[in-house]
N, C-alpha and C positions, 0 to 999 in steps of 0.2 A: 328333595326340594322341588321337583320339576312335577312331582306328582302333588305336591302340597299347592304350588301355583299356578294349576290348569286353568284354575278361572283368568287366573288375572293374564296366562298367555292367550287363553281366547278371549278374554274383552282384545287385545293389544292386537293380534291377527284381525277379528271384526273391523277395526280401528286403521284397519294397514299394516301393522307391521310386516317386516319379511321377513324369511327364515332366518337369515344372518342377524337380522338385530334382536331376536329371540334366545338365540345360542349366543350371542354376543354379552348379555344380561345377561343370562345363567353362568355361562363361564369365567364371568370377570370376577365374582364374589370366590369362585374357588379358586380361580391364580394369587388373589391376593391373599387367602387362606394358606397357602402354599410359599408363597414367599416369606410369608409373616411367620409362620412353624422354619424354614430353612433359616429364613435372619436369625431365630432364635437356637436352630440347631448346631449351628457352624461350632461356634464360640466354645458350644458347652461339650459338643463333641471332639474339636480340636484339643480340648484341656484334658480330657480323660484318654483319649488316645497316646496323647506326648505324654504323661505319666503311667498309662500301660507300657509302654516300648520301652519307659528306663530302665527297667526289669530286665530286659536283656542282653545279653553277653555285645551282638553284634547289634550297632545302633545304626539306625535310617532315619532319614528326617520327614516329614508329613509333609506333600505337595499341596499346590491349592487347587491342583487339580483335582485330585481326588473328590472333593467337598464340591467342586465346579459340578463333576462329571455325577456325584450321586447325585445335586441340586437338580439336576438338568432331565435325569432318568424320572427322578419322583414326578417334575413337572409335567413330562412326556404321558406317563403313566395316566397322571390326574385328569390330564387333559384328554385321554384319549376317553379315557372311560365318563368324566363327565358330557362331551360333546356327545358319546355315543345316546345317553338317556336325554341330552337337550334336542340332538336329532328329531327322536322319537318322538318328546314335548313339540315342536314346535312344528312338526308334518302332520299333528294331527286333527282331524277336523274340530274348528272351533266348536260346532254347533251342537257335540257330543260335551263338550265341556260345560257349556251355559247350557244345557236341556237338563240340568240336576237343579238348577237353582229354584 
């Protein structure tokens, strides 16, 4: 993504932006990606867990922690890995970006 909108982060750097408001625009479309896949995972992985487990002899109950704590990893992940390529996006010089157009 961040290689797909070099132009449009060099117009915005030309323009002023700062680093923070570059990364801030790149990473908010993938939290909300992220959220919107976990809202929809919960439910459907909660449901298939609790009828795997009835299958067994000794039975445990499913925390909301669990679903808290993968939620939270996946985000950590997402986030980590996309800041690292919006970094990269948005330190780099504008003038290499609009010199293709």
């Amino acid at each position: 993504m961040a290689v797909r909108r070099t132009k449009e982060i060099g117009v915005r750097k030309v323009n002023g932006a700062t680093i923070n408001g570059v990364m801030l625009m790149l990473n908010k479309n993938f939290v909300n990606r992220v959220l919107l896949a976990f809202t929809i995972a919960c439910p459907i992985g909660y449901y298939f867990m609790q009828r795997w487990l009835e299958n067994f002899a000794y039975r445990t109950t499913l925390s909301w922690w669990v679903f808290a704590l993968a939620g939270g990893f996946t985000l950590v992940i997402a986030l980590l890995t996309v800041s690292w390529q919006s970094w990269k996006a948005a330190t780099s010089n504008p003038v290499e970006a609009l010199r293709n157009e």
